[in-house]
N, CA, C and O atoms as a Tinker XYZ file with bonds, in Angstrom:
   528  protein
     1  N     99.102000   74.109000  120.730000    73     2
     2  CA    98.568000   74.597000  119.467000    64     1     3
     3  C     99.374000   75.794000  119.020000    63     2     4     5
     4  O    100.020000   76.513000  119.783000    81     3
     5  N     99.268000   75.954000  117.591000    73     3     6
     6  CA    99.991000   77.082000  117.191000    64     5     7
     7  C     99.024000   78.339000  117.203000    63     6     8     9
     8  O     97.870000   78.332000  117.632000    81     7
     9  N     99.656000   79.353000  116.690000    73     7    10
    10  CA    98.899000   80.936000  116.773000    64     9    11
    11  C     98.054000   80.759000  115.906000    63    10    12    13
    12  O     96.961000   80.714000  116.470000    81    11
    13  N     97.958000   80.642000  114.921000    73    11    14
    14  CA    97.347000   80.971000  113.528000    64    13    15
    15  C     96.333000   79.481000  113.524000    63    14    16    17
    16  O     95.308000   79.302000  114.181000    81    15
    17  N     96.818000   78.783000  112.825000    73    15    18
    18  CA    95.962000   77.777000  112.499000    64    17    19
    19  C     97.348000   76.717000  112.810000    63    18    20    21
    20  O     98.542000   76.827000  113.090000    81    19
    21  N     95.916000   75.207000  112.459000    73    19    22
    22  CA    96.741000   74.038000  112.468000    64    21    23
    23  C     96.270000   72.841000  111.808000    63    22    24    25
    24  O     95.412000   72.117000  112.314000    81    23
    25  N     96.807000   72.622000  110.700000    73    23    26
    26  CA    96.373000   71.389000  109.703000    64    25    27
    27  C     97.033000   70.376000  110.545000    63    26    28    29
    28  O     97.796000   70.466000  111.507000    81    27
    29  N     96.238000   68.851000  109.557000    73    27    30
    30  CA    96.877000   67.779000  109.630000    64    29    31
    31  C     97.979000   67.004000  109.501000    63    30    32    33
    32  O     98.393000   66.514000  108.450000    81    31
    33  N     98.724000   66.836000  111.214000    73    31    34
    34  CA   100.171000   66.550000  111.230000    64    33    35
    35  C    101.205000   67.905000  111.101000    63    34    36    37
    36  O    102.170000   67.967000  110.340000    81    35
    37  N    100.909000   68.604000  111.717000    73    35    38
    38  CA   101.299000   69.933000  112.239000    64    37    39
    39  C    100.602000   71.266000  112.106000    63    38    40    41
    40  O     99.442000   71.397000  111.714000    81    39
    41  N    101.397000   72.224000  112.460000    73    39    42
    42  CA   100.825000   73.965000  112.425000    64    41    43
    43  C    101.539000   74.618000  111.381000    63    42    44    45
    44  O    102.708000   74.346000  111.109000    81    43
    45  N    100.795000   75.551000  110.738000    73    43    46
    46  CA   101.300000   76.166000  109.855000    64    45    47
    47  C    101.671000   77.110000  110.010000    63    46    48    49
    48  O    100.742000   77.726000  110.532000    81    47
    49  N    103.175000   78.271000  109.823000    73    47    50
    50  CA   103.411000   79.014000  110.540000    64    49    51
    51  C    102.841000   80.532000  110.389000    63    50    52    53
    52  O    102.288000   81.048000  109.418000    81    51
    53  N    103.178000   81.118000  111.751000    73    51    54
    54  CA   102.444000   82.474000  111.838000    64    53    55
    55  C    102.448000   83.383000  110.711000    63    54    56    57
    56  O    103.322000   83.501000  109.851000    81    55
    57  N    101.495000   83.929000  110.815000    73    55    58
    58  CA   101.341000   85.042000  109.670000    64    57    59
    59  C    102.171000   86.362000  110.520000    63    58    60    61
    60  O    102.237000   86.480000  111.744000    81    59
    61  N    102.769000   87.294000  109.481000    73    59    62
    62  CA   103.405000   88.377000  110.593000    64    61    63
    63  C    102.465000   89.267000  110.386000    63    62    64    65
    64  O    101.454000   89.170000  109.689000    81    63
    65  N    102.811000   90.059000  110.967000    73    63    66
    66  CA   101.938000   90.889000  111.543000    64    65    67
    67  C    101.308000   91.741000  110.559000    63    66    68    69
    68  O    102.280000   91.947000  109.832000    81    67
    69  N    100.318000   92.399000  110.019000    73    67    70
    70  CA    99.436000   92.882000  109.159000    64    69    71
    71  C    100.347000   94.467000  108.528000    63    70    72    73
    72  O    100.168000   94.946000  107.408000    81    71
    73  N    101.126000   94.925000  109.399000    73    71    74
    74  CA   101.532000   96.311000  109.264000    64    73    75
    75  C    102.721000   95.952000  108.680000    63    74    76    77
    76  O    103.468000   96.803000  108.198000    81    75
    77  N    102.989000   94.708000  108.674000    73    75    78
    78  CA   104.859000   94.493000  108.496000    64    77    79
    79  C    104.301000   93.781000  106.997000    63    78    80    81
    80  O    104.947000   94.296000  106.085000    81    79
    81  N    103.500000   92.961000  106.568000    73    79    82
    82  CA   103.228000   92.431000  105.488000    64    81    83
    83  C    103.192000   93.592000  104.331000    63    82    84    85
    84  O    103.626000   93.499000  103.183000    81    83
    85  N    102.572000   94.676000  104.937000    73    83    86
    86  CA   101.672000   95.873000  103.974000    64    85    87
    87  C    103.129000   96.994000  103.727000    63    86    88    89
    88  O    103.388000   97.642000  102.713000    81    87
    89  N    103.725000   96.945000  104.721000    73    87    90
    90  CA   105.625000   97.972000  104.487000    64    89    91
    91  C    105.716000   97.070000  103.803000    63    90    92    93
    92  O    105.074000   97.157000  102.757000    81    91
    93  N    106.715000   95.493000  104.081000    73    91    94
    94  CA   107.003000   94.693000  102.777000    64    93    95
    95  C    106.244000   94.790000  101.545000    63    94    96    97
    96  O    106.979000   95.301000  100.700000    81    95
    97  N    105.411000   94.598000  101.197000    73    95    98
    98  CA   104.619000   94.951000  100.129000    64    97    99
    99  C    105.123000   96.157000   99.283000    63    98   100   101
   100  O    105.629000   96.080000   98.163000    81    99
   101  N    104.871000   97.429000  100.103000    73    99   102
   102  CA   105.179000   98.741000   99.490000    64   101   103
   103  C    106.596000   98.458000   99.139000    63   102   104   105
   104  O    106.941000   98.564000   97.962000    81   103
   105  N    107.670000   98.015000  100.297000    73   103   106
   106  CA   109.099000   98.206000   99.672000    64   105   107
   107  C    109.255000   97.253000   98.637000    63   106   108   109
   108  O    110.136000   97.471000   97.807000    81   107
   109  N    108.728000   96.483000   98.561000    73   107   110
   110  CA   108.672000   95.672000   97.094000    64   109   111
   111  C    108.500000   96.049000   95.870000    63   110   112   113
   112  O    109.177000   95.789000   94.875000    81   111
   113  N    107.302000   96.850000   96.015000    73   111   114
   114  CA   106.456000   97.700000   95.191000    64   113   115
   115  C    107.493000   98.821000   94.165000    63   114   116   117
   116  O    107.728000   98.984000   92.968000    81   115
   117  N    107.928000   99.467000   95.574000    73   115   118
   118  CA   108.916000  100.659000   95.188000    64   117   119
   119  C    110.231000  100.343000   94.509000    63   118   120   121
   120  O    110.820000  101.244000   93.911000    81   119
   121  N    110.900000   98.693000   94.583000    73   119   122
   122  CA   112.083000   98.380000   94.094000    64   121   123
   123  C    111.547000   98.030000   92.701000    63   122   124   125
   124  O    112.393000   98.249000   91.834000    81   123
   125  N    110.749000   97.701000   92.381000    73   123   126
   126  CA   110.746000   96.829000   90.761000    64   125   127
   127  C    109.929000   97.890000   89.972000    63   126   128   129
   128  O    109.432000   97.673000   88.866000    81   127
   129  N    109.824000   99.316000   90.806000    73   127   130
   130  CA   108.809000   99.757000   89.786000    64   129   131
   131  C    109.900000  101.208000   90.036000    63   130   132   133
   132  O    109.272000  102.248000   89.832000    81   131
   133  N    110.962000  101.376000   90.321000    73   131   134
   134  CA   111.648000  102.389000   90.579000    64   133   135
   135  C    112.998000  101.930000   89.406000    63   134   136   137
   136  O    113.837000  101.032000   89.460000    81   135
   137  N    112.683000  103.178000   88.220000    73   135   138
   138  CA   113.431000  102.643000   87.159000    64   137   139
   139  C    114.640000  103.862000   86.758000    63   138   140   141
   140  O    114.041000  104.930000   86.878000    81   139
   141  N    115.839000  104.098000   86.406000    73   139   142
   142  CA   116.884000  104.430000   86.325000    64   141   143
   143  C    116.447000  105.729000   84.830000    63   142   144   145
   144  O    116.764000  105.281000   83.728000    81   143
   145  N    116.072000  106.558000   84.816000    73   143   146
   146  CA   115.947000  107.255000   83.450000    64   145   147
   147  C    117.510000  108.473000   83.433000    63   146   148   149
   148  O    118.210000  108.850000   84.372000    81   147
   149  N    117.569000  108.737000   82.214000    73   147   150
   150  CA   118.445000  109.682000   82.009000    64   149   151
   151  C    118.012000  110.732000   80.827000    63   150   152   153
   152  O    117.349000  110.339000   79.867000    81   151
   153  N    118.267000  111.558000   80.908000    73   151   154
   154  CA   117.853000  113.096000   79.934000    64   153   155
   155  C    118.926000  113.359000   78.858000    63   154   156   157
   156  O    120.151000  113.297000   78.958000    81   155
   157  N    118.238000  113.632000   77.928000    73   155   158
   158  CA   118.455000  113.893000   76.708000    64   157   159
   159  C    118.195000  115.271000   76.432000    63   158   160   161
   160  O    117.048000  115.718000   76.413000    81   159
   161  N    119.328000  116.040000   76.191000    73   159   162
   162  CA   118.906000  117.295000   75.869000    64   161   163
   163  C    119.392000  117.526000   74.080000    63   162   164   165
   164  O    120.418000  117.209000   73.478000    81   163
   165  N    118.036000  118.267000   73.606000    73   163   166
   166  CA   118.459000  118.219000   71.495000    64   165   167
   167  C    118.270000  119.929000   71.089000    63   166   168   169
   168  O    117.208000  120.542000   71.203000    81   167
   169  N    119.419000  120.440000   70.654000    73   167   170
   170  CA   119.406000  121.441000   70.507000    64   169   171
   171  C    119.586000  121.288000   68.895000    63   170   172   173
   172  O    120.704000  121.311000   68.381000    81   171
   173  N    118.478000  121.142000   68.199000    73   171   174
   174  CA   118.501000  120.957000   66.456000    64   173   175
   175  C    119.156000  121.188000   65.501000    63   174   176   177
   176  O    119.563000  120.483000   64.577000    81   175
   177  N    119.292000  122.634000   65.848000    73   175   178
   178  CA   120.059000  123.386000   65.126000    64   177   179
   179  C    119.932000  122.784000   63.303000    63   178   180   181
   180  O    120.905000  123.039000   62.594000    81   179
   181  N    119.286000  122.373000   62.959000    73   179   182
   182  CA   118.925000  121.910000   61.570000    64   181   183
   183  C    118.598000  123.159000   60.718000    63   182   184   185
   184  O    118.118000  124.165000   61.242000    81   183
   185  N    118.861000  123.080000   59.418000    73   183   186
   186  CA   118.790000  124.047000   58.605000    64   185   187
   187  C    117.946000  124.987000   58.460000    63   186   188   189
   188  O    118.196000  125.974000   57.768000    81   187
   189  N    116.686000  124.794000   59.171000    73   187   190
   190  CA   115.354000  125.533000   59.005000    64   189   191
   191  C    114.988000  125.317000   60.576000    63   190   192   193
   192  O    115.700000  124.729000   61.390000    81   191
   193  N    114.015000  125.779000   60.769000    73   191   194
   194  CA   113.423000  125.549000   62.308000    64   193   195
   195  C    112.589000  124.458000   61.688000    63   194   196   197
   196  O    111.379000  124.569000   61.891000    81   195
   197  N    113.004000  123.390000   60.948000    73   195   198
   198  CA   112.215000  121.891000   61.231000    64   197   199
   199  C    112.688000  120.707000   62.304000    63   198   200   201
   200  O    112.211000  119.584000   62.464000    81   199
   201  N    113.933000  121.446000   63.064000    73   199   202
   202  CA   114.369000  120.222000   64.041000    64   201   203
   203  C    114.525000  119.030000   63.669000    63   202   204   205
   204  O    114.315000  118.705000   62.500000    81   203
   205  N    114.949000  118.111000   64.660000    73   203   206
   206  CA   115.355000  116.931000   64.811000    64   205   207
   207  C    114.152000  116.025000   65.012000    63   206   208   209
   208  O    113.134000  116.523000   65.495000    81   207
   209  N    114.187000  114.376000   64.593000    73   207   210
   210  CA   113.538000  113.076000   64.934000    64   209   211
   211  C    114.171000  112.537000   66.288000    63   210   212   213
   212  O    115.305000  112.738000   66.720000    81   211
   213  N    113.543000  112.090000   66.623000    73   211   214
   214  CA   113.864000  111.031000   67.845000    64   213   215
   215  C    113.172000  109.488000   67.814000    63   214   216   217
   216  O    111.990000  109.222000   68.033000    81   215
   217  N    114.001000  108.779000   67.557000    73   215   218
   218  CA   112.873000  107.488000   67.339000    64   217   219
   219  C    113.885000  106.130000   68.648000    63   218   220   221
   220  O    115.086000  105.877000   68.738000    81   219
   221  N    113.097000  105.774000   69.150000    73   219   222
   222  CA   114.046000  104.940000   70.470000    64   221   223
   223  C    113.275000  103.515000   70.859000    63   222   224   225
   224  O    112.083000  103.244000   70.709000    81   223
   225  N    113.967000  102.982000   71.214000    73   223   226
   226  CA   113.818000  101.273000   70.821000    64   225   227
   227  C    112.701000  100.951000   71.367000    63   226   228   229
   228  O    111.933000  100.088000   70.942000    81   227
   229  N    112.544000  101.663000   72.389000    73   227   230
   230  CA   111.267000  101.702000   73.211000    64   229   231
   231  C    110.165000  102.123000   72.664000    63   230   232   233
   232  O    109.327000  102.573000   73.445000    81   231
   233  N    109.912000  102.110000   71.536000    73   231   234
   234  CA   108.582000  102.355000   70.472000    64   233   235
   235  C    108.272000  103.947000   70.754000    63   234   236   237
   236  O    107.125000  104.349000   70.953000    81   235
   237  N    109.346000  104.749000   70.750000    73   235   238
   238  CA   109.157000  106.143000   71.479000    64   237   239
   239  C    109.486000  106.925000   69.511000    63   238   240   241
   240  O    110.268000  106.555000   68.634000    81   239
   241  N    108.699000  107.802000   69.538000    73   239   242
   242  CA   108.702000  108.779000   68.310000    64   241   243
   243  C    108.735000  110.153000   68.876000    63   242   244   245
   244  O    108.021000  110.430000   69.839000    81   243
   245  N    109.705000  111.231000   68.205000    73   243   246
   246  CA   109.624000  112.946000   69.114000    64   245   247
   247  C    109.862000  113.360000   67.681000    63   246   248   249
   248  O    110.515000  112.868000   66.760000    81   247
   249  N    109.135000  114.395000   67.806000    73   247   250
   250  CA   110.248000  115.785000   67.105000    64   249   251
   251  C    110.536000  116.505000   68.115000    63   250   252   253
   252  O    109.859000  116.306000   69.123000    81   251
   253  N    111.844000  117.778000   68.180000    73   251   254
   254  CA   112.162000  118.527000   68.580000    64   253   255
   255  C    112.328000  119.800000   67.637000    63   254   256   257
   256  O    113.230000  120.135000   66.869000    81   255
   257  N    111.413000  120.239000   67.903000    73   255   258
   258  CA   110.989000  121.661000   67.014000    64   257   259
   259  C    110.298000  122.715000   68.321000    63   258   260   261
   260  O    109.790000  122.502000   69.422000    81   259
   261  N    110.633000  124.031000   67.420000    73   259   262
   262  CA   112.425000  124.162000   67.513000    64   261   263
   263  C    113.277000  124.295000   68.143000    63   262   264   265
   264  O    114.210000  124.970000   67.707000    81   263
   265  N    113.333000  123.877000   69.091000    73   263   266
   266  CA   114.120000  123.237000   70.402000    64   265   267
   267  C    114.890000  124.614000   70.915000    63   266   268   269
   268  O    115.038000  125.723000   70.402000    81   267
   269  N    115.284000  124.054000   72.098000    73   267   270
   270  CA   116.360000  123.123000   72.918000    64   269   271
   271  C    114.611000  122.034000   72.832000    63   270   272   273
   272  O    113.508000  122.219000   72.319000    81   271
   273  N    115.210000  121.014000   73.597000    73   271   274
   274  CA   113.913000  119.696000   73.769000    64   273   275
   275  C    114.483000  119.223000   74.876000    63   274   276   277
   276  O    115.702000  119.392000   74.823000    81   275
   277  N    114.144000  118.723000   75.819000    73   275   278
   278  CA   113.947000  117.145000   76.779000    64   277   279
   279  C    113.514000  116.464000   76.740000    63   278   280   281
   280  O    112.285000  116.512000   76.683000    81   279
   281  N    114.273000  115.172000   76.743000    73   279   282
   282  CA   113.652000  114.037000   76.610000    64   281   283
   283  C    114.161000  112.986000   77.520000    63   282   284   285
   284  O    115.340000  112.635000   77.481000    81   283
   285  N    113.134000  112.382000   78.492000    73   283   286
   286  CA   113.448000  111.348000   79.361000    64   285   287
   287  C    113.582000  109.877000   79.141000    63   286   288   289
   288  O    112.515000  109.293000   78.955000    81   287
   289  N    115.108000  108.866000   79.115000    73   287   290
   290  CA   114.787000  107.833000   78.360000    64   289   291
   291  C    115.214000  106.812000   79.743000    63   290   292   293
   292  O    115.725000  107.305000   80.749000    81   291
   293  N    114.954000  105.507000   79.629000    73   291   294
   294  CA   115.229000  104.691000   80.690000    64   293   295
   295  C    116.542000  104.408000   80.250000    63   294   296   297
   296  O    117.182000  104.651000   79.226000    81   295
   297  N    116.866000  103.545000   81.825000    73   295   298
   298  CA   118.692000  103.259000   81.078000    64   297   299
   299  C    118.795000  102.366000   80.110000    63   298   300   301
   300  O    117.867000  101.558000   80.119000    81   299
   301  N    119.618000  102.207000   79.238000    73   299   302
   302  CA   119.615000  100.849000   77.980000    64   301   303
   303  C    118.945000  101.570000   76.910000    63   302   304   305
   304  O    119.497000  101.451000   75.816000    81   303
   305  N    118.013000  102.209000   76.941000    73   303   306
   306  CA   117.203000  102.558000   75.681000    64   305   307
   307  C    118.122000  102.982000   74.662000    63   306   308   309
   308  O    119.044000  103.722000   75.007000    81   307
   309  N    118.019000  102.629000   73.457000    73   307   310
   310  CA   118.311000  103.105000   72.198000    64   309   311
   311  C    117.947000  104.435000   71.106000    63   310   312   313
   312  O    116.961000  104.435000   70.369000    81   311
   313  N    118.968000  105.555000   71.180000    73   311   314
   314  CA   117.932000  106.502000   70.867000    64   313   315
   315  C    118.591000  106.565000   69.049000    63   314   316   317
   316  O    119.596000  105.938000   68.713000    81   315
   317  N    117.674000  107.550000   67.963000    73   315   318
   318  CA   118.170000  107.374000   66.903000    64   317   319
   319  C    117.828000  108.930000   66.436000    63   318   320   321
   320  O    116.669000  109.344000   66.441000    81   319
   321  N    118.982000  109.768000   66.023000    73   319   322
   322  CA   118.780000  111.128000   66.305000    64   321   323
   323  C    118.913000  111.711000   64.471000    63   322   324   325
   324  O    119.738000  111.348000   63.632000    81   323
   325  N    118.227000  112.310000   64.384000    73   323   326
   326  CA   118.184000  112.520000   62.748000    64   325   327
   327  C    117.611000  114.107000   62.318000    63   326   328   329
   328  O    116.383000  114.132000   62.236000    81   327
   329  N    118.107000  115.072000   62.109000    73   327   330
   330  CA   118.100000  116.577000   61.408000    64   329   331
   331  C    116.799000  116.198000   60.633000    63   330   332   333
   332  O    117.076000  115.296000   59.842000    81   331
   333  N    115.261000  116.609000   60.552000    73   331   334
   334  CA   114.274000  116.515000   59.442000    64   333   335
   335  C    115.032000  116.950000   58.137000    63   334   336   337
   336  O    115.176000  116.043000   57.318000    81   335
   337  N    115.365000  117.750000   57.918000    73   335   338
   338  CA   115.778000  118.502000   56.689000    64   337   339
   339  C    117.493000  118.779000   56.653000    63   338   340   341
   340  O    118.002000  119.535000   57.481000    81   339
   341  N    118.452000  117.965000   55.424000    73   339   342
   342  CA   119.526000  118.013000   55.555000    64   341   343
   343  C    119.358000  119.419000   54.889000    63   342   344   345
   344  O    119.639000  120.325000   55.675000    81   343
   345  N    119.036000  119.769000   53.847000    73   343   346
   346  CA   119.619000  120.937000   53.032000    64   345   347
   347  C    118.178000  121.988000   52.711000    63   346   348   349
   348  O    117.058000  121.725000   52.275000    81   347
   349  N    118.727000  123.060000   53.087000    73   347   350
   350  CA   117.427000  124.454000   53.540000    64   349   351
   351  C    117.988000  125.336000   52.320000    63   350   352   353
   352  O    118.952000  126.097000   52.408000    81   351
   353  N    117.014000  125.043000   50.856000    73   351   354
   354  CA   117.212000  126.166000   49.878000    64   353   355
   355  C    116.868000  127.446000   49.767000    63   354   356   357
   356  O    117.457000  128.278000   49.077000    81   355
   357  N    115.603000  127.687000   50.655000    73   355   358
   358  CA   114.704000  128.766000   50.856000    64   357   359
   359  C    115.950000  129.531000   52.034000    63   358   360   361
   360  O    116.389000  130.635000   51.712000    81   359
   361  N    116.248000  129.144000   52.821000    73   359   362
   362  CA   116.982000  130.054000   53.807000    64   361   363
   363  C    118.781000  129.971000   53.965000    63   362   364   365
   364  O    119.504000  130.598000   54.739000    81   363
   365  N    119.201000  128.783000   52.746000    73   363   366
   366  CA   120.337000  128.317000   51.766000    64   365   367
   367  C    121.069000  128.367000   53.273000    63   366   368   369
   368  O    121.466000  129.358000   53.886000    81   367
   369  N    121.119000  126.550000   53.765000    73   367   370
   370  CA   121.818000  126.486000   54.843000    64   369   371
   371  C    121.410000  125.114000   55.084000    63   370   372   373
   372  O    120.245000  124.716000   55.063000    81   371
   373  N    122.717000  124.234000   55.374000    73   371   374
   374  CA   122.484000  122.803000   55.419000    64   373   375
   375  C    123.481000  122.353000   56.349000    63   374   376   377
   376  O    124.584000  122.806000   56.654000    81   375
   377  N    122.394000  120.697000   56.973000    73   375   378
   378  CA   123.046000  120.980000   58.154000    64   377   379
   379  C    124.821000  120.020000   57.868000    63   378   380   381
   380  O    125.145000  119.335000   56.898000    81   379
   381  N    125.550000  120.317000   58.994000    73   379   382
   382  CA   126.855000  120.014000   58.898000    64   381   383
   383  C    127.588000  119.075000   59.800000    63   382   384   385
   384  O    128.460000  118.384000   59.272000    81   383
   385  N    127.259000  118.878000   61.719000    73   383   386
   386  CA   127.826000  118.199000   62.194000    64   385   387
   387  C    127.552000  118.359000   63.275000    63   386   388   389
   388  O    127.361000  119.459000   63.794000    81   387
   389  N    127.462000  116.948000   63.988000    73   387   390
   390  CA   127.033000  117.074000   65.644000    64   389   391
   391  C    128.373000  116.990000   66.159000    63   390   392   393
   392  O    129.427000  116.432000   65.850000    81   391
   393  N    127.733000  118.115000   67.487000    73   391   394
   394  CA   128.643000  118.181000   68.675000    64   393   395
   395  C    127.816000  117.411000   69.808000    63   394   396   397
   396  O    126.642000  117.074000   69.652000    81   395
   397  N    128.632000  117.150000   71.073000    73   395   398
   398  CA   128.232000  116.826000   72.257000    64   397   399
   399  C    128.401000  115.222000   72.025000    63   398   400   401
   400  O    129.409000  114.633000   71.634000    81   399
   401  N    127.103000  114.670000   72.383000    73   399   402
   402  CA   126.829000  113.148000   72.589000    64   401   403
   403  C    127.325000  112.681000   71.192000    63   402   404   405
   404  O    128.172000  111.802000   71.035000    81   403
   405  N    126.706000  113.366000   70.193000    73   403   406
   406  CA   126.539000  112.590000   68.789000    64   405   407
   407  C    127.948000  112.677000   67.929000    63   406   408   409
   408  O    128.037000  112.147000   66.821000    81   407
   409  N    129.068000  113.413000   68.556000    73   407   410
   410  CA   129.959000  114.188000   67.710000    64   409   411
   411  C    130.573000  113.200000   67.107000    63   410   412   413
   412  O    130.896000  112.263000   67.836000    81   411
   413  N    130.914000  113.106000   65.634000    73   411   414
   414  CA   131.976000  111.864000   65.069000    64   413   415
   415  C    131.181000  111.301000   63.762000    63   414   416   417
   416  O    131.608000  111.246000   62.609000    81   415
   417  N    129.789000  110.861000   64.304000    73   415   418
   418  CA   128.833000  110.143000   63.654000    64   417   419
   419  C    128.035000  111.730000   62.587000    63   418   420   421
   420  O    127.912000  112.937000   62.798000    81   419
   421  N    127.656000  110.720000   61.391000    73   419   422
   422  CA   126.783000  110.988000   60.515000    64   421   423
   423  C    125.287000  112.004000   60.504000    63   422   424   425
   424  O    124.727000  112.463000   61.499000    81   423
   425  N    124.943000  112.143000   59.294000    73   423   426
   426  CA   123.748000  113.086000   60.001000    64   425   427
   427  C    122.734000  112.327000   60.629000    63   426   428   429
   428  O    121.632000  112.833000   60.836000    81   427
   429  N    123.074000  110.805000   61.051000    73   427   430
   430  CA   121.971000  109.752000   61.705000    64   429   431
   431  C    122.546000  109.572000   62.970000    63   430   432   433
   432  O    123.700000  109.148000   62.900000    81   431
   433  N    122.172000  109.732000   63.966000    73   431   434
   434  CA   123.446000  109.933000   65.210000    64   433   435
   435  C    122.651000  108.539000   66.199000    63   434   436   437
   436  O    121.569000  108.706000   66.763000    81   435
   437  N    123.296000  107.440000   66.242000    73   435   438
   438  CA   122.879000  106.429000   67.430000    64   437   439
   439  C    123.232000  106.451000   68.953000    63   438   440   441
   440  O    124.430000  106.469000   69.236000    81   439
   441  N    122.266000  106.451000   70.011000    73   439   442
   442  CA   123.139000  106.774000   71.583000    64   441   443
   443  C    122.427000  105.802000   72.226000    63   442   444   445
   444  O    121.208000  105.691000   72.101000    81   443
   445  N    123.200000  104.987000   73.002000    73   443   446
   446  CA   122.444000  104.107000   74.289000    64   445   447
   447  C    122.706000  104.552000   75.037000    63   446   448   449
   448  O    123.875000  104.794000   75.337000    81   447
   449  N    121.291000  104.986000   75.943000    73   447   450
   450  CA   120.985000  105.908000   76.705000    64   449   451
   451  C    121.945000  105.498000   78.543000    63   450   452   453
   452  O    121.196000  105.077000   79.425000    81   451
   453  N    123.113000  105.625000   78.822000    73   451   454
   454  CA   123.113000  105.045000   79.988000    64   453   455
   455  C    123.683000  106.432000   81.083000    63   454   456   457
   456  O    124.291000  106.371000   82.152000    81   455
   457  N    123.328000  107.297000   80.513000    73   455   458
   458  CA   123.877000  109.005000   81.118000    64   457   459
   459  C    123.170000  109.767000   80.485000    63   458   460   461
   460  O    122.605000  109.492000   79.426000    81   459
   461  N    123.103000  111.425000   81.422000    73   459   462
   462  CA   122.444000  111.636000   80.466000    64   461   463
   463  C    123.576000  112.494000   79.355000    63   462   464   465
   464  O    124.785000  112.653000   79.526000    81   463
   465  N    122.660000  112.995000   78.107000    73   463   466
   466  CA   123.515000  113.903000   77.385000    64   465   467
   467  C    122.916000  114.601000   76.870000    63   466   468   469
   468  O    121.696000  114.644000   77.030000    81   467
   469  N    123.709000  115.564000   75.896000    73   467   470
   470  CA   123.271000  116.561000   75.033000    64   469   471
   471  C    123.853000  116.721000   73.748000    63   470   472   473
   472  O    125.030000  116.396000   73.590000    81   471
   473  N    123.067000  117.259000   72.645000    73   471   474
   474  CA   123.381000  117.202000   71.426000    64   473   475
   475  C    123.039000  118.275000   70.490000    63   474   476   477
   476  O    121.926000  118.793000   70.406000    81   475
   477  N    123.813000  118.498000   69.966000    73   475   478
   478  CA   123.741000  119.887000   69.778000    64   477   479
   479  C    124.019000  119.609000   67.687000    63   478   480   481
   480  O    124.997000  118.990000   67.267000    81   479
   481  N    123.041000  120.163000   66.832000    73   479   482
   482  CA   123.035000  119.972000   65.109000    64   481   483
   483  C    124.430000  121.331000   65.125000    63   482   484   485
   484  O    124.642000  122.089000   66.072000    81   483
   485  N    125.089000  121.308000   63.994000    73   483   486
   486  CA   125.394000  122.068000   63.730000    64   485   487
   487  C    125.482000  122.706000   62.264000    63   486   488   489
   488  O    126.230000  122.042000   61.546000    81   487
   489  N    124.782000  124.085000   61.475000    73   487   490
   490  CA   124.635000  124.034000   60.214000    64   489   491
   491  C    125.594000  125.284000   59.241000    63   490   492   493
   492  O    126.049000  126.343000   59.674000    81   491
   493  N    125.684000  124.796000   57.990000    73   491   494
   494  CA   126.693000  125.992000   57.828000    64   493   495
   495  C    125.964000  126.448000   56.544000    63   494   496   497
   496  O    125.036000  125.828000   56.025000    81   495
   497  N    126.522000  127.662000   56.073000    73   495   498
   498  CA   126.100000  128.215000   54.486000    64   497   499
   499  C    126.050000  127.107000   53.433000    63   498   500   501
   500  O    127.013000  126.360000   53.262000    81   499
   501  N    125.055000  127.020000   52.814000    73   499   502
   502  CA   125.081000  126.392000   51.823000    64   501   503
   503  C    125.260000  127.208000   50.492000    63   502   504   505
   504  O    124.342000  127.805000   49.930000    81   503
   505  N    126.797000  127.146000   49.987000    73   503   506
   506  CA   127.375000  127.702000   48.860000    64   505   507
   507  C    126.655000  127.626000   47.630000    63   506   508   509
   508  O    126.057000  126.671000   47.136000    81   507
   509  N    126.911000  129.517000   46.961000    73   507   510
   510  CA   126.293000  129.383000   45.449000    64   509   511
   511  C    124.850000  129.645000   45.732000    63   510   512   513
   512  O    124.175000  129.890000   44.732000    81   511
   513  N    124.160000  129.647000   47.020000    73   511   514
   514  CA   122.410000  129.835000   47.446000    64   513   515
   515  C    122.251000  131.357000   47.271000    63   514   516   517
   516  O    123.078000  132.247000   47.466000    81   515
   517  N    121.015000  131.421000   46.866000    73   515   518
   518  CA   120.483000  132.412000   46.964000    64   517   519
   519  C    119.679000  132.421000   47.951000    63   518   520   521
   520  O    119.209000  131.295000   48.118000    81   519
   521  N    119.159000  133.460000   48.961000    73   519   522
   522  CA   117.995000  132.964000   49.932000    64   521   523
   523  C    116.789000  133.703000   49.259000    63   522   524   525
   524  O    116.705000  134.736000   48.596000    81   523
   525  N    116.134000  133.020000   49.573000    73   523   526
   526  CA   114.132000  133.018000   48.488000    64   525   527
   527  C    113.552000  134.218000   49.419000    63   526   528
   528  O    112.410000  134.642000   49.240000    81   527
């Protein structure tokens, strides 16, 4: 006869041992639920202290006001980085150009998240302003 049990036209095999089922389990547990994130650092720098949007594929919405900010994204995620306010009449200063991650791109800055990074607004005088 076998250990465990025994159906019709043979034995069915052993069960292992209760402590080794319950580790397998956990290390199972820990591989599919142990996920790769990377940091996002947003230094706004937008014309006013209204900061930056964050909107990411992952149904994720931020502001960063008024930053520096962190933000934790998984790997692959899609982030979409956007100044609230291009042009500040009250304090006559609009914004001008990303450095870091975003540098090159528009005042709409796209990043797939697979490192982390940082991003930094950059804003200059807005000519002919008076400040209010």
């Amino acid at each position: 006869m076998c250990g465990v049990a025994c159906a019709v036209g043979g034995c069915l095999a052993e069960a292992p041992e209760p402590d080794l089922q319950n580790h397998q389990l956990e290390s199972d547990l820990r591989a599919t639920t142990e996920v790769t994130s990377f940091v996002l650092t947003i230094h706004p720098g937008g014309p006013s202290t209204q900061g930056a949007t964050l909107t990411s594929s992952d149904g994720g919405h931020n502001l960063c006001h008024p930053g520096p900010c962190n933000f934790a994204y998984v790997a692959g995620v899609s982030v979409t980085i956007s100044p609230v306010q291009l042009i500040d009449t009250v304090n006559c200063k609009q914004w001008d150009h990303w450095l870091g991650a975003c540098a090159g791109q528009d005042s709409t800055c796209h990043l797939t998240m697979n490192s982390k990074a940082s991003v930094t607004g950059v804003v200059s005088p807005l000519q002919g302003c008076t400040p209010r």
